[in-house]
N, C-alpha and C positions, 0 to 999 in steps of 0.2 A: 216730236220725232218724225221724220221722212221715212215715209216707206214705198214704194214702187209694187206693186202687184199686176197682173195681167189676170182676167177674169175671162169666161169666154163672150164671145160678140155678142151672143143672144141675150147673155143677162146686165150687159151693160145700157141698155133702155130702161129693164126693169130696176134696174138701181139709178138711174136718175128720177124716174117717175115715182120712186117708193121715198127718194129725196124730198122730192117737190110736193108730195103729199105731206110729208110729215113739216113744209117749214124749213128743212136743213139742206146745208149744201151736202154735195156727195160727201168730202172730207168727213164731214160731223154725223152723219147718216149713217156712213162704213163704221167710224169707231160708234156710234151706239151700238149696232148691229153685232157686231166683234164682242162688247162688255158683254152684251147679252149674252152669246154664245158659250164667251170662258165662264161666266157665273151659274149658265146653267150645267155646264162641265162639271162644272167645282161641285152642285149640289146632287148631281147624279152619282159623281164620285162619293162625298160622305153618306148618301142613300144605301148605295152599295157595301161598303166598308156597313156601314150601322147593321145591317142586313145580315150581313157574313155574321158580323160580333154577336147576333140574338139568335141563331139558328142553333138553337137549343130546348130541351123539354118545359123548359121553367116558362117560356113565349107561350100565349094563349092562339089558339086558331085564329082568335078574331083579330089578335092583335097583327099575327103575320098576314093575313089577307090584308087587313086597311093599310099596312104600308106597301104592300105588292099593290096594290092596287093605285096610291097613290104617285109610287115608281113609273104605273101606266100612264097616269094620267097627267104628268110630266113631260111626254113623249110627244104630247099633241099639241 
């Protein structure tokens, strides 16, 4: 699929150079970048949704801290 996007000027060095680091042309570079992005979408969404569904007495402290925590540590 062809797609057209405009990016702003400043970050179109830093995505050829992030290119040519990795080995990839821009093309192949963008779409890994992109998978990446909606996959990690996809798992902060069902983190959340899991979240919402255990926010009940029967969850142990320890147990709602290690996934808040792992929800943080997601971020970075």
């Amino acid at each position: 699929m062809r797609v057209t996007v405009h990016i702003p000027d400043d970050l179109g060095p830093k995505l050829k150079l992030a290119a040519n680091n990795e080995g990839l042309s821009i093309s192949a570079f963008t779409a890994k970048a992109l998978e990446s992005y909606l996959a990690l979408r996809r798992k902060k969404a069902a983190g959340s949704r899991l979240l919402g569904l255990i926010r009940s007495d029967s969850v142990t402290t320890d147990a709602w801290e290690e996934l808040e925590r792992g929800r943080i540590d997601d971020r970075t």
